[in-house]
C-alpha positions as CSV (number, residue, x, y, z in Angstrom):
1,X,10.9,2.0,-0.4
2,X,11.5,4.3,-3.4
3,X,10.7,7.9,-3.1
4,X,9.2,8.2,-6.5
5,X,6.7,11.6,-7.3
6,X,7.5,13.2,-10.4
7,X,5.2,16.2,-10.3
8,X,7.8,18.5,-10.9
9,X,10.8,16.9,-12.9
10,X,14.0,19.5,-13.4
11,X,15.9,18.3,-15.3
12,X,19.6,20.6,-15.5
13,X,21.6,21.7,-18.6
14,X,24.9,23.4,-17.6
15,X,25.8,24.5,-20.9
16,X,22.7,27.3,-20.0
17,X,24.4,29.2,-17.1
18,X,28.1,30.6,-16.1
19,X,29.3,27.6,-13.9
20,X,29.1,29.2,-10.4
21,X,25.0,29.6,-11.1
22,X,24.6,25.7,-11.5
23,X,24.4,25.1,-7.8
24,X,22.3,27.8,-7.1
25,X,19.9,27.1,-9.5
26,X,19.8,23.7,-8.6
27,X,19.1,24.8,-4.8
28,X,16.5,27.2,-6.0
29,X,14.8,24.2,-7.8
30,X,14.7,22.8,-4.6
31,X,13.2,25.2,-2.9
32,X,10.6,26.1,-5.2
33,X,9.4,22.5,-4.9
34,X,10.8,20.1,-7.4
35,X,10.0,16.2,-6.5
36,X,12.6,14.5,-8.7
37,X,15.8,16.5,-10.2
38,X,17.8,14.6,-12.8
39,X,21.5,15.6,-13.6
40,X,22.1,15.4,-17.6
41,X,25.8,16.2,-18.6
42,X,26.7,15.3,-22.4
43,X,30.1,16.3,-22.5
44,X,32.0,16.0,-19.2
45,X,34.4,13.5,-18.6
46,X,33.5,10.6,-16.0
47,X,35.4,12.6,-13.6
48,X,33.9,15.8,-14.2
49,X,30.4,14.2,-14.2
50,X,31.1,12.9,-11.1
51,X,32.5,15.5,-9.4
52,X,29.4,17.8,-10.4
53,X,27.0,15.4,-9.5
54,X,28.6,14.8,-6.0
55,X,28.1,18.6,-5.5
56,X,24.4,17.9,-6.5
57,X,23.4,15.1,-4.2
58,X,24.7,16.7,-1.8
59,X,21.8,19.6,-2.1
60,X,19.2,17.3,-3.4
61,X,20.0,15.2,-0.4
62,X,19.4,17.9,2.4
63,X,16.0,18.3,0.5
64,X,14.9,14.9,0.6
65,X,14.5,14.8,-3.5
66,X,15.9,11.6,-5.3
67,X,18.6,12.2,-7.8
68,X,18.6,10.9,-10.8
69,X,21.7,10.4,-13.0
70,X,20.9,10.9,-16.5
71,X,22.0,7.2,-19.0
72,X,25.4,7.5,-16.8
73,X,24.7,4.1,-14.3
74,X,28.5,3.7,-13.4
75,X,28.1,7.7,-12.2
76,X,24.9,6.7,-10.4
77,X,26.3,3.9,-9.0
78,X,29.8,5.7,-8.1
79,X,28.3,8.9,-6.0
80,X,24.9,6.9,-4.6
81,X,22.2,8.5,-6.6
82,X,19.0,7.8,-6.0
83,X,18.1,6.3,-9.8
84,X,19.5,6.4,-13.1
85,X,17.9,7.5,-16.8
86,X,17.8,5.9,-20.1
87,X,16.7,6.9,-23.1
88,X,16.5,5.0,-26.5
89,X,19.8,4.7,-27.6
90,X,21.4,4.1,-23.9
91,X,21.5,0.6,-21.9
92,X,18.6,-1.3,-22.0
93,X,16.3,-0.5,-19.3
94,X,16.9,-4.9,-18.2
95,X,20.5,-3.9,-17.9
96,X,20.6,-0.5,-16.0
97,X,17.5,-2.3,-13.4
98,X,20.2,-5.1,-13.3
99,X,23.0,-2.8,-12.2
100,X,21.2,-0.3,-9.7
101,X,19.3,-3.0,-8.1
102,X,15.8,-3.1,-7.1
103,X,15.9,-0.2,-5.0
104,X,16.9,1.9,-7.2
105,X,14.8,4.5,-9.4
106,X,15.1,3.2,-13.2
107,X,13.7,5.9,-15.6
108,X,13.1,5.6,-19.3
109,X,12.3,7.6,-22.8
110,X,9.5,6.4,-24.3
111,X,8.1,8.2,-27.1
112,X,5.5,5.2,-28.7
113,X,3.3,2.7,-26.7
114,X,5.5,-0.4,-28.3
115,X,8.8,1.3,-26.4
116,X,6.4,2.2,-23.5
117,X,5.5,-1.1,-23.2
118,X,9.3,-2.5,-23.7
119,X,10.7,-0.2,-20.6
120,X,7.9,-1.0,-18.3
121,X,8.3,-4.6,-18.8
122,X,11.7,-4.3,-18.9
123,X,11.6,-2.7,-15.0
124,X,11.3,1.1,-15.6
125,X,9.6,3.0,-12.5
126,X,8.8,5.8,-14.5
127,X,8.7,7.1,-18.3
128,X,9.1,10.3,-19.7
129,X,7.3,11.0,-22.9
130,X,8.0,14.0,-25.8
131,X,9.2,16.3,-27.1
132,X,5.8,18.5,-26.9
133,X,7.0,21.0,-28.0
134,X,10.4,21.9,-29.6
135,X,12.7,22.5,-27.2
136,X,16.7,24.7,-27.1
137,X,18.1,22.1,-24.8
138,X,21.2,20.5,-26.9
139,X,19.4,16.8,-27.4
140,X,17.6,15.6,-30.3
141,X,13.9,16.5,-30.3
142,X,10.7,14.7,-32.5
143,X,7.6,16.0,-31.5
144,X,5.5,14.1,-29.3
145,X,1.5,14.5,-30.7
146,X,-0.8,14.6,-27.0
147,X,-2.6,12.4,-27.9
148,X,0.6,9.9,-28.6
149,X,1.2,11.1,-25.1
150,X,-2.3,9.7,-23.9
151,X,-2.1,6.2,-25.6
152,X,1.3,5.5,-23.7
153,X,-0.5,6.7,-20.3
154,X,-3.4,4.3,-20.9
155,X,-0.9,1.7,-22.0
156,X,1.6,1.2,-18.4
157,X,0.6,1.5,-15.1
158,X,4.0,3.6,-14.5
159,X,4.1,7.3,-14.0
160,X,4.8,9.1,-17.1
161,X,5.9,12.5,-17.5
162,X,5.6,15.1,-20.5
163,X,8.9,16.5,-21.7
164,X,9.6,19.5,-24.0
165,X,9.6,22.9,-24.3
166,X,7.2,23.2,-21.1
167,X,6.4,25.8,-19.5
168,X,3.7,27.3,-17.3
169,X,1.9,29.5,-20.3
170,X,1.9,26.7,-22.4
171,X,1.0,22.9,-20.4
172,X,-2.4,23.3,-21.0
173,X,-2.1,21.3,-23.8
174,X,-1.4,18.4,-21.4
175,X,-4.9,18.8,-19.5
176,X,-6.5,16.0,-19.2
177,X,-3.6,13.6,-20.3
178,X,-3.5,11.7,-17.5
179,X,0.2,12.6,-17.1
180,X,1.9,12.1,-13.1
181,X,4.5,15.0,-14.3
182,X,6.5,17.6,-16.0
183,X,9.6,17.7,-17.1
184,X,11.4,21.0,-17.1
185,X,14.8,22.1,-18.7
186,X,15.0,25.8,-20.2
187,X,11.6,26.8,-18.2
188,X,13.9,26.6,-15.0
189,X,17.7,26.8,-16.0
190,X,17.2,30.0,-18.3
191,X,15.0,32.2,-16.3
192,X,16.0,35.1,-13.7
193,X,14.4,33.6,-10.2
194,X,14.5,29.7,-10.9
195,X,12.7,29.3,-7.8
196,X,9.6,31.0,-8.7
197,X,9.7,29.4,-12.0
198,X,9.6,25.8,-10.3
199,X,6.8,26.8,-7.9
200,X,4.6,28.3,-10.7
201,X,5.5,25.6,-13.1
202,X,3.9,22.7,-10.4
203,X,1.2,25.1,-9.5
204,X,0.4,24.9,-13.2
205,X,0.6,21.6,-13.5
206,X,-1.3,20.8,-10.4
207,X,-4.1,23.2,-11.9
208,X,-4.7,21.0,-15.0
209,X,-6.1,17.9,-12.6
């Protein structure tokens, strides 16, 4: 049975803190109540990744939160993560859900109904929609509009989660989107008590509904 409630989706950035914060930020993520934590290194080596994410599982593990590999499946695979990510220009969603199995958590990008449509038929679990707003993580961002963010709710029957530049002054936008979650980079990673930040972040959120 997957473990799937993406309420409160941190996902890390380890080019934001001196390395021997990561851990504890991820911990304090944790503990402040993230549901789903996803690991997204773009410039380790496959050793390094996996080394890191290792260290990860084994805190997201002793919380009972499913780890999720960001587009790496043969890391995913390799330390027993709980699911894997894709976005547009990674392996197809067919492939990775062919690879991790059934059991597995398979998570998409999806920033227009047609892709939407393509990763839920495809065998995504869950889809992650934005940028809402820009955003100072190191990926490429194109701005979401909300209500582009409604029209792929109504069109899966698959969680989907906003993404980008979120944080707890700003997610009103998202009220009454129909959204499952948020995504959260910067609003946790850069902040002085990540823990607080998560448990006002899903407090927010769980305000809009």
């Amino acid at each position: 049975m997957k473990n799937l409630d993406t309420t409160l989706y941190f996902i890390t950035d380890s080019t934001c803190v001196p390395e021997e914060r990561f851990l504890p930020v991820v911990e304090a993520a944790c503990k402040g109540g993230a549901t789903i934590i996803q690991l997204r290194e773009k410039d380790k080596s496959t050793r390094e990744y996996m080394q890191l994410a290792e260290a990860v599982h084994a805190i997201t593990s002793r919380y009972g939160i499913p780890l999720i590999i960001d587009d790496r499946v043969d890391v995913a695979l390799a330390i027993g993560a709980e699911g894997v990510h894709v976005g547009q220009s990674d392996m197809p969603v067919s492939m990775a859900r062919k690879l991790m199995g059934e059991d597995k958590i398979v998570g998409a990008t999806a920033k227009t109904v047609p892709q939407a449509l393509e990763a839920f038929e495809q065998g995504a679990d869950y889809l992650g929609c934005g940028a809402i707003y820009p955003t100072t993580t190191h990926v490429k961002t194109v701005i979401t509009p909300v209500e582009t963010l409604k029209d792929v709710v109504k069109a899966v029957p698959i969680p989907v989660n906003a993404i980008g530049g979120l944080n707890k002054d700003n997610i009103f936008v998202l009220k009454g989107s129909g959204i499952a979650g948020v995504c959260a980079v910067s609003a946790i990673m850069k902040v002085d008590n990540p823990e607080t930040a998560t448990r006002e972040l899903k407090e927010a959120f769980l305000a809009l509904n």
